[in-house]
C-alpha positions as CSV (number, residue, x, y, z in Angstrom):
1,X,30.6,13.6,16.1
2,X,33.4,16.3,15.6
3,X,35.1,16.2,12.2
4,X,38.2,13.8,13.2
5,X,36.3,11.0,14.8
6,X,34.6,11.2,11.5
7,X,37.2,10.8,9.3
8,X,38.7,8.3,11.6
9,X,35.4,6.0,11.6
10,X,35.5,6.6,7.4
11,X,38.9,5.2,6.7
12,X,39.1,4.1,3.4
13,X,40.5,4.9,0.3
14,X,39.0,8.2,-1.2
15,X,38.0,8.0,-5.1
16,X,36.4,10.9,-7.8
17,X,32.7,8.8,-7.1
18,X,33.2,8.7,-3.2
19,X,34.4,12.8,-3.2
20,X,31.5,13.6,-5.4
21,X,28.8,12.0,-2.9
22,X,30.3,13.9,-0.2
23,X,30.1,16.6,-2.0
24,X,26.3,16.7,-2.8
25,X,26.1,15.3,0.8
26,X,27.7,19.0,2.1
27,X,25.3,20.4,-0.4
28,X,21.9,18.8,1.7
29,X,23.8,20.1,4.5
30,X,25.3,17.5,6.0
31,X,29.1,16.5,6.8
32,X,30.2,12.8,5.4
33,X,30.3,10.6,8.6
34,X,30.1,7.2,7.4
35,X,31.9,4.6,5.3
36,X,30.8,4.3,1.7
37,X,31.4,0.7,1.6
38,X,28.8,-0.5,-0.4
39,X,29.0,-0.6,-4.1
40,X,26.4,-0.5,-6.7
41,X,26.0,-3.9,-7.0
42,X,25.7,-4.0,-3.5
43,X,23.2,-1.6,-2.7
44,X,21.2,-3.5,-5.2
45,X,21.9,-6.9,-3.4
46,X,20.6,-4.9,-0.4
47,X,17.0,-3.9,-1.7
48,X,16.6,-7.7,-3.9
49,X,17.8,-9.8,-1.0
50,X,15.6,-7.9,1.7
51,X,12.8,-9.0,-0.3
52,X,14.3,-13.0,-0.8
53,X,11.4,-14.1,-3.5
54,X,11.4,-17.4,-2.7
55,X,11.3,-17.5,0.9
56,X,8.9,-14.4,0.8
57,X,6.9,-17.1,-1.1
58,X,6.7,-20.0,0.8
59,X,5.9,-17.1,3.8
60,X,2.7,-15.3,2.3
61,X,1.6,-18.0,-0.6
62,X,-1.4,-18.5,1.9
63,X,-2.5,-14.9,1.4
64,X,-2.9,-15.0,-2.4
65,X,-3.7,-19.4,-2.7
66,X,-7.1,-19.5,-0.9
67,X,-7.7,-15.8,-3.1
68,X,-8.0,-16.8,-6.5
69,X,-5.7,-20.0,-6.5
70,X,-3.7,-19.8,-10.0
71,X,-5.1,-16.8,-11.6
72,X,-4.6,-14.9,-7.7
73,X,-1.1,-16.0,-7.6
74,X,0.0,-15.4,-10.9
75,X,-2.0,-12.7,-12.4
76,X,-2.7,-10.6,-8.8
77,X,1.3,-10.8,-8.2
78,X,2.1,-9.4,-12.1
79,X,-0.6,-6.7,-11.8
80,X,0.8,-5.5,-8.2
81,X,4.6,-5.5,-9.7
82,X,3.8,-3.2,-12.4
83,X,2.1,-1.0,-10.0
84,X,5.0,-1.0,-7.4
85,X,7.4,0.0,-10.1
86,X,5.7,3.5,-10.3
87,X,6.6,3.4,-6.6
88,X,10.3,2.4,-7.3
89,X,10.2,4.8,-10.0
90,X,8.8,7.8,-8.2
91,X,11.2,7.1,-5.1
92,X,14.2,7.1,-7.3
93,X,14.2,9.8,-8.7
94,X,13.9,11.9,-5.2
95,X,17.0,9.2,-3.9
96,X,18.5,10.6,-7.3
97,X,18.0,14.4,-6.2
98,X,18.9,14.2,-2.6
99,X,20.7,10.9,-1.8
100,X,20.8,11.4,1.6
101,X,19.8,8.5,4.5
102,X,17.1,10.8,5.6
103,X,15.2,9.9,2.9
104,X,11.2,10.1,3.0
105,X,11.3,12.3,5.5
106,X,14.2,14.7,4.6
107,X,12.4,14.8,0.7
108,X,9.3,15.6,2.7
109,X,10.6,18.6,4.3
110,X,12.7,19.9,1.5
111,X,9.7,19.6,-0.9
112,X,6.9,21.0,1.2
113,X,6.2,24.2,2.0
114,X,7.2,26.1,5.7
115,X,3.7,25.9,6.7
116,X,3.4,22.3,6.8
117,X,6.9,20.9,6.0
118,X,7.7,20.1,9.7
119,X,4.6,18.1,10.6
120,X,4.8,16.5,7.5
121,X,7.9,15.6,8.1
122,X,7.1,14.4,11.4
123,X,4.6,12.1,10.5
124,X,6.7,10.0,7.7
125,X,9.3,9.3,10.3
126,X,6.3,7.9,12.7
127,X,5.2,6.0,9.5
128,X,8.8,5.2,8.8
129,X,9.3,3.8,12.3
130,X,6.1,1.9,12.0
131,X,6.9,-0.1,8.7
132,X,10.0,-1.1,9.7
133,X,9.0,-2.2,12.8
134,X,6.5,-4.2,11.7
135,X,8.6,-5.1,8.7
136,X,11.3,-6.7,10.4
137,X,8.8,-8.0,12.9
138,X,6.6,-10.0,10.3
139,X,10.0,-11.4,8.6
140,X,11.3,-12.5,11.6
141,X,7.8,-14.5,12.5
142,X,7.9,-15.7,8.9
143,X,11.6,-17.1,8.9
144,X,10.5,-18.7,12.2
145,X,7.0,-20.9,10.6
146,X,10.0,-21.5,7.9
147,X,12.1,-23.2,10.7
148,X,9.4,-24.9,12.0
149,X,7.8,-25.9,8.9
150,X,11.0,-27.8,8.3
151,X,11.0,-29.7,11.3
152,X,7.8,-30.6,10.4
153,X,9.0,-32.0,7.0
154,X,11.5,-34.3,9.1
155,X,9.1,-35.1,11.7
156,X,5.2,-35.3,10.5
157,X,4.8,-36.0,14.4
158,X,5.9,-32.5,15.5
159,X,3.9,-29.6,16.7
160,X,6.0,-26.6,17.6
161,X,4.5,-24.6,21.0
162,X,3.6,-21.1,21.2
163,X,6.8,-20.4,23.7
164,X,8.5,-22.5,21.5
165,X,7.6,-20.3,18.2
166,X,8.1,-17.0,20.3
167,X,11.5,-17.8,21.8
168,X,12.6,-18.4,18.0
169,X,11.5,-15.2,17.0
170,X,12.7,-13.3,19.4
171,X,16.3,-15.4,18.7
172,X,16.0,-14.1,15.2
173,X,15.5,-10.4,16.2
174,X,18.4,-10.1,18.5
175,X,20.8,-11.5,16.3
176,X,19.5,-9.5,13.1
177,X,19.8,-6.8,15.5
178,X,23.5,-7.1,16.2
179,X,24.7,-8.5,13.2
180,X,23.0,-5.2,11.3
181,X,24.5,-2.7,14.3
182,X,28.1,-4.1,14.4
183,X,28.8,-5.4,10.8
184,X,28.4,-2.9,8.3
185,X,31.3,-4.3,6.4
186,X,30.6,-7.6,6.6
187,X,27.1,-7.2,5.7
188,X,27.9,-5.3,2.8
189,X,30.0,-8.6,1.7
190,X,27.1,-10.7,2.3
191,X,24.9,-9.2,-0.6
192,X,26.7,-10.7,-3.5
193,X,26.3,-14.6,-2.1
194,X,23.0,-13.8,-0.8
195,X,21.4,-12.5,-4.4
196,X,23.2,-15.8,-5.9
197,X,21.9,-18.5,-3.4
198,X,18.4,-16.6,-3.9
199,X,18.9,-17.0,-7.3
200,X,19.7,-20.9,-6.9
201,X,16.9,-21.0,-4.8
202,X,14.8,-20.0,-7.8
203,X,16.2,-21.8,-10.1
204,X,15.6,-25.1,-8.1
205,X,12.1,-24.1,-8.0
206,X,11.5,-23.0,-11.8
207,X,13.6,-26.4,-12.8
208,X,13.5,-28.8,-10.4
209,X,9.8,-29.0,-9.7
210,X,8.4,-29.3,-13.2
211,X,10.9,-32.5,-13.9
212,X,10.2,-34.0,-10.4
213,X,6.2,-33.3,-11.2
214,X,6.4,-34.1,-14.9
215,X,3.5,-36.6,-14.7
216,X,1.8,-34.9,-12.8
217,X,1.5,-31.2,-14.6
218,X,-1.8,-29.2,-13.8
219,X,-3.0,-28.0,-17.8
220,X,-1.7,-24.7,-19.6
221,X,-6.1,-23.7,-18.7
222,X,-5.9,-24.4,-15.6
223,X,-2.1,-23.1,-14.6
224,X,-3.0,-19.1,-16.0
225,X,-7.0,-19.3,-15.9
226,X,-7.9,-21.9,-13.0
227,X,-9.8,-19.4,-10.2
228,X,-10.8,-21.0,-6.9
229,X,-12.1,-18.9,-4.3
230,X,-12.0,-21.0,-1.0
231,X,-13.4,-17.8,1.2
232,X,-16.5,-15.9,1.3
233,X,-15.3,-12.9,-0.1
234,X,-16.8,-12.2,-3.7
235,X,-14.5,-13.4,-6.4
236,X,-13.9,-10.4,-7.7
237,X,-12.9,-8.9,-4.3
238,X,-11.2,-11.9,-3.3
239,X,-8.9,-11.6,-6.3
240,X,-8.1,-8.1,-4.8
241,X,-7.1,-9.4,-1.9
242,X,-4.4,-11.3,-3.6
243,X,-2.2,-9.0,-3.8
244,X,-1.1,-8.5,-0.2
245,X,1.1,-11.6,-1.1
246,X,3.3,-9.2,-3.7
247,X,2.8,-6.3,-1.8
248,X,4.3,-7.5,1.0
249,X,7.1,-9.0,-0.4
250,X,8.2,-5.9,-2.9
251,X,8.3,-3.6,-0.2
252,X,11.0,-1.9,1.9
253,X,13.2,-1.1,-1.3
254,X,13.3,1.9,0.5
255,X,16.4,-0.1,2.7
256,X,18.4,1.3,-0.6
257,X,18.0,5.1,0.4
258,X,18.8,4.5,4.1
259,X,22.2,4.0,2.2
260,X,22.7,6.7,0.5
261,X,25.8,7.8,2.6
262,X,26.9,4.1,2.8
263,X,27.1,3.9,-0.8
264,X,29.3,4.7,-4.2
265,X,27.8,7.0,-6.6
266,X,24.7,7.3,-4.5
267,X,22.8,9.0,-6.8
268,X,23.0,7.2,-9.4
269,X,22.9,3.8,-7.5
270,X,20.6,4.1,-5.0
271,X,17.4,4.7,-8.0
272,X,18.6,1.8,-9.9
273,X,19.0,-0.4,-6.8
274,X,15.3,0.3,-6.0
275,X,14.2,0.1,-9.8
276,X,16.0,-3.3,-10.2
277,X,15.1,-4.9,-7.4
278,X,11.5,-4.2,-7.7
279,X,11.8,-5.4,-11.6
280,X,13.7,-8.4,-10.6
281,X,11.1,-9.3,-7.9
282,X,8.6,-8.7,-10.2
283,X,10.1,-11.1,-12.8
284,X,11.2,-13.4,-10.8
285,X,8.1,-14.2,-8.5
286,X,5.8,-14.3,-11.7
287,X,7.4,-17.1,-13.3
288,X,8.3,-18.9,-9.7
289,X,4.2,-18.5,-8.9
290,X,4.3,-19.9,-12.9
291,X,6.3,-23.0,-12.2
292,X,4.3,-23.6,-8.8
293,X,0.4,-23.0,-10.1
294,X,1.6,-25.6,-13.2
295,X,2.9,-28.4,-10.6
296,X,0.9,-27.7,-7.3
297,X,-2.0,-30.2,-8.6
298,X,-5.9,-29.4,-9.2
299,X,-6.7,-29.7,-5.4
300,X,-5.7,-26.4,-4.3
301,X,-8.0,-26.7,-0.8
302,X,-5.7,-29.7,0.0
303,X,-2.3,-27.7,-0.4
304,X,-3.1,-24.5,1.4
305,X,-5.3,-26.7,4.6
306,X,-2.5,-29.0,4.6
307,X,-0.9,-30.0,8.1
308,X,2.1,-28.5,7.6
309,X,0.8,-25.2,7.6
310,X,3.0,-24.0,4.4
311,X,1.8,-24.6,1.0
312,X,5.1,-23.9,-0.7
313,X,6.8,-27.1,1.8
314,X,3.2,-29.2,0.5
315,X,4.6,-28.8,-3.1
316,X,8.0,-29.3,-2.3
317,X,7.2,-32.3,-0.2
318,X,5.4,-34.0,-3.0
319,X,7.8,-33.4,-5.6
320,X,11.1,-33.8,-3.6
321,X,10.2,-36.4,-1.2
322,X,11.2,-35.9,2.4
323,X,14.7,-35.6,2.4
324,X,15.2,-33.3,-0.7
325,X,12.5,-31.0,0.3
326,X,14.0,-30.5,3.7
327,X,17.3,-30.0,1.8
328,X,15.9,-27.0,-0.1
329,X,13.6,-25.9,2.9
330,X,16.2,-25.3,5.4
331,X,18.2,-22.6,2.6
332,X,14.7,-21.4,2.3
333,X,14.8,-20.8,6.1
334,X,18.3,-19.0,6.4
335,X,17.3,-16.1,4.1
336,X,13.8,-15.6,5.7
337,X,15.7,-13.6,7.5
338,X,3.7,-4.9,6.8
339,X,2.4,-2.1,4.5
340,X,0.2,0.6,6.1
341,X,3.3,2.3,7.4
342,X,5.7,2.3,4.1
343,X,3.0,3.2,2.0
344,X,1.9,6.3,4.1
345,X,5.4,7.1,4.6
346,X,6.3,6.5,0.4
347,X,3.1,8.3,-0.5
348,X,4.1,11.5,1.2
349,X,7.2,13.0,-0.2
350,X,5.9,11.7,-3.4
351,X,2.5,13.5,-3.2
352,X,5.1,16.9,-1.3
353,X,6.5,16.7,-4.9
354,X,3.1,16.3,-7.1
355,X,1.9,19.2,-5.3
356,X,4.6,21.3,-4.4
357,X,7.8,20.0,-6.5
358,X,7.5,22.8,-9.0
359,X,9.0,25.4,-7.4
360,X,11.1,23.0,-5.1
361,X,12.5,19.8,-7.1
362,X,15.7,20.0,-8.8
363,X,16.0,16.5,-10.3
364,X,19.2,14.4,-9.9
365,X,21.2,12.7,-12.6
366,X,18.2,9.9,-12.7
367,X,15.0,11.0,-13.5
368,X,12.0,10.4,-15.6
369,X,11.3,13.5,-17.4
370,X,8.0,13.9,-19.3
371,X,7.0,10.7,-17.3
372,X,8.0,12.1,-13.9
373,X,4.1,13.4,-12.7
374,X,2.3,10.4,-14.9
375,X,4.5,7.7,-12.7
376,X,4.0,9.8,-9.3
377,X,0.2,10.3,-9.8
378,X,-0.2,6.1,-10.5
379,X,1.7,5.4,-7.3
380,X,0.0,7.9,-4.9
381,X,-3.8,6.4,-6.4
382,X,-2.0,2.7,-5.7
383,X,-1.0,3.5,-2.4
384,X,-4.3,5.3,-1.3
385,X,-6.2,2.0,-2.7
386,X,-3.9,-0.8,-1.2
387,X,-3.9,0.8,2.3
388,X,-7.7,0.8,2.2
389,X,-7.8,-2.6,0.8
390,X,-5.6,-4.4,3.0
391,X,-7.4,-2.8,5.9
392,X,-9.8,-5.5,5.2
393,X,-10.2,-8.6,7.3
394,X,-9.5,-12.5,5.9
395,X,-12.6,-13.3,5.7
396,X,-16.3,-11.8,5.5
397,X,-17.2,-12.6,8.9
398,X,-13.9,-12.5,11.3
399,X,-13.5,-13.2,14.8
400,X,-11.3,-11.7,16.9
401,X,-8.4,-13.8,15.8
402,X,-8.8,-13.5,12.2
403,X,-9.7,-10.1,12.6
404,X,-7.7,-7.6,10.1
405,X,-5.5,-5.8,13.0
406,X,-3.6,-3.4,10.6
407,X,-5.6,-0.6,10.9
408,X,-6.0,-0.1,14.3
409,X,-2.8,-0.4,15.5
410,X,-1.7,1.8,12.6
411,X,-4.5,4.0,13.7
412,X,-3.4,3.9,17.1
413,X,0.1,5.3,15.8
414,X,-1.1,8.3,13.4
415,X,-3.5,9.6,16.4
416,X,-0.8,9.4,19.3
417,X,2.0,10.9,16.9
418,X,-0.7,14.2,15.8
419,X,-1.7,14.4,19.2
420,X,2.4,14.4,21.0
421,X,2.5,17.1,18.3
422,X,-0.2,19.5,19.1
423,X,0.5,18.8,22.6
424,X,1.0,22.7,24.2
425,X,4.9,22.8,25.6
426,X,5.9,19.4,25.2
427,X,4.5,18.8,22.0
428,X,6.7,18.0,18.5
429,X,5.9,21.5,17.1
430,X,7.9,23.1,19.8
431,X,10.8,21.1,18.9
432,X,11.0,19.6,15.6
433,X,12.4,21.6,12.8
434,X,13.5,18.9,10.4
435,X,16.6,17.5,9.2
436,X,19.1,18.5,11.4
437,X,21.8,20.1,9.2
438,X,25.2,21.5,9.4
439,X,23.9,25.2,9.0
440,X,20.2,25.5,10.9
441,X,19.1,28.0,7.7
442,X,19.5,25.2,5.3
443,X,16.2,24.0,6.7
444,X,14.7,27.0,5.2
445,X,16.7,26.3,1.9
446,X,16.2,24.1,-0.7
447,X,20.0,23.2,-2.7
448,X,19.3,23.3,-6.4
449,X,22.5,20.9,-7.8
450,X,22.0,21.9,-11.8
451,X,21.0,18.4,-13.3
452,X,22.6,16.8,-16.0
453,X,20.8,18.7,-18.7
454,X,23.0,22.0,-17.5
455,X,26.0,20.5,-15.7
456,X,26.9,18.0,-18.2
457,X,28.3,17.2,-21.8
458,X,28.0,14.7,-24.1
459,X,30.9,12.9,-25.2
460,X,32.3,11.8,-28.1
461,X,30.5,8.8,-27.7
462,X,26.8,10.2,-27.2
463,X,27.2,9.4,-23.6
464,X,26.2,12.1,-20.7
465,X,29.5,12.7,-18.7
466,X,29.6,14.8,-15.2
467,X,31.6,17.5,-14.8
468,X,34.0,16.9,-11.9
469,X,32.7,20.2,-10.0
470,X,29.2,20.7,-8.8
471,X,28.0,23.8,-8.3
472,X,25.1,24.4,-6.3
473,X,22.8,26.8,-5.4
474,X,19.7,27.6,-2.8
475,X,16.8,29.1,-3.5
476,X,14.9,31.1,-0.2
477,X,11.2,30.0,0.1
């Protein structure tokens, strides 16, 4: 895109934040093509609404139920929070140091050295491509049981068919697909009402269900200490497997970097969109899986075998009756709308910088300090585990429909993308060179912007203030 088309598609009014992003943008090496339309508050609506607790609930409470039933739910989904945050924690501070789109894979290239940093590079984007895939795949299948789940709560009768189920699905990708290509603005706008009707969402939940249920409350023992293991999996193993439930949910926070050029002080807001959301997740899923565990009842092989297929619309269904569950369902269903992948693809840069980020990070104006290799060492061990551990099947002895599919088809992907790169002629490493910036040497470069302990003051008030010029240097590897 030549310079005028690329002011002309960034029309907007120019302020100090939005010149200061485009400046540390030209200092990655790249020229400011899109609209930075997305405030902080957005770009945190982004990350918490992609996640939607409560519908991300009623879609995987069948994963961590039949696990553990109150202690999987509540304890397995605090435990995984705190361990995601050194994810969030680890990621933001490389969105803090280059808050570019690029992301993963542009912090992977920058970060390793030139004997490995295209391949490396390489392979995140595969892994990238991968998790999102299958991210947006599974929530699409997800918000479809949703839909269907609620016809079922209006019609005890009805049995959705597989072309029926599959022609919704694909509905919900093409119009996620051209609402997200062809209404930036717009969904930028969205963010704010989305968080809030989350947010009533969970607050129907936390409040309405204990007063519907209030004769009917499980006990304090049994709501933080019942454990009921309806698989053949070990208990302690089972309990384990809980936490795909949370770990599916509190993922793709990453959706806040791939704004980095979209958003307002991206440096600063990006990190903290990634933090919160993951903290707010966290929170907020803990005391919803609270509120559910205390008014689900003692059966818990009669809510998760249920006919309705959704444990969450069970509960609801008893405590609402039929009309007010379907009420609260079908909200459930509008903002419905995978892990081997994003974890490989997180774990990398991270690791680049363990390893390598020495000599080659420069941190941004958020980051960790003295905590900064403590919090990347927990997420790279939590990564490594979860992506062994959720390469497990459902159940001790799977067919081939229950069997744990994850692995192979993320198998599949790792082998073809090393193999299309050793491949002689046509292969990636006779063509791939990274992040395609404005001046080809600045993939050999790394840009060191001094942080804020050397290019900023404190105030009057004991705050840090920014200088209003950045200066920046690169350092040859």
């Amino acid at each position: 895109m030549t310079n005028a088309m690329a002011e002309s598609s960034r029309s907007m009014v120019e302020t100090p934040e939005t010149r200061r992003d485009d400046a540390r943008l030209e200092d990655l090496g790249y020229h400011p093509e899109l609209k930075r339309a997305f405030s902080a508050w957005e770009t945190f609506g982004v990350a918490f609404s992609i996640m939607g607790v409560v519908p991300s609930i009623a879609s995987t409470i069948f994963y961590n139920l039949p696990y553990g039933g109150p202690v999987g739910m509540i304890w397995g989904w605090l435990i995984s929070s705190v361990l995601i945050m050194f994810i969030g924690l680890a990621m933001g501070e490389l969105a803090s140091s280059m808050p570019t789109s690029g992301g993963l894979y542009f912090w992977t290239h920058r970060l390793s050295p030139p004997k490995y940093r295209d391949f490396l590079a390489w392979m995140v984007g595969y892994n990238s491509f991968l998790g999102n895939v299958s991210a947006v795949s599974s929530l699409a299948w997800a918000c479809s049981g949703i839909v269907f789940a609620a016809a079922s709560l209006n019609n005890s009768d009805f049995a959705a068919t597989a072309a029926q189920q599959f022609g919704l699905y694909v509905g919900i990708l093409l119009v996620c697909g051209a609402f997200c290509a062809y209404g930036t603005e717009i969904f930028a706008r969205v963010q704010t009402p989305s968080v809030i009707l989350n947010v009533i969402l969970a607050l129907v939940t936390i409040i309405g269900l204990p007063i519907a249920r209030r004769s009917e409350l499980n006990t304090a023992s049994f709501t933080f200490g019942g454990f009921v293991n309806l698989t053949s999996w070990p208990s302690g193993f089972a309990f384990l497997l809980s936490f795909l439930a949370p770990v599916w949910t509190i993922c793709s926070f990453d959706c806040a970097v791939s704004l980095s050029e979209e958003a307002t002080n991206a440096a600063t807001a990006v990190p903290q969109a990634i933090v919160g959301a993951i903290g707010s997740a966290g929170i907020l899923g803990t005391v919803i899986l609270i509120i559910l565990a205390l008014t689900m009842g003692p059966d818990v092989a009669a809510v998760n075998d249920d006919a309705l297929g959704q444990p969450l619309a069970y509960i609801y269904l008893q405590a609402f009756g039929q009309k007010g569950s379907l009420v609260i369902w079908s909200f459930i269903a509008i903002f419905s709308l995978a892990i081997l992948g994003p974890y490989v693809a997180y774990g990398i840069p991270i690791a680049a910088k363990l390893i390598w980020g020495k000599a080659n990070f420069v941190p941004g104006p958020w980051y960790l300090g003295r905590f900064s290799r403590i919090c990347g060492l927990i997420a790279v061990v939590w990564m490594t585990f979860a992506i062994v551990l959720f390469s497990f099947p459902a159940d001790t002895d799977p067919d081939a429909g229950s069997l744990n599919y994850a692995c192979v088809v993320a198998g599949a992907v790792w082998l073809f993308a090393t193999i299309y790169w050793f491949l002689p002629r046509i292969g990636g490493k006779t063509f791939f060179r990274g992040p395609a910036t404005m001046d080809p040497d600045l993939v050999h470069e790394i840009p060191h912007v001094e942080s804020v302990s050397s290019d900023s003051k404190k105030g009057s008030n004991g705050q840090v203030e920014e200088r209003s010029v950045s200066r920046v240097e690169t350092i040859e590897l």
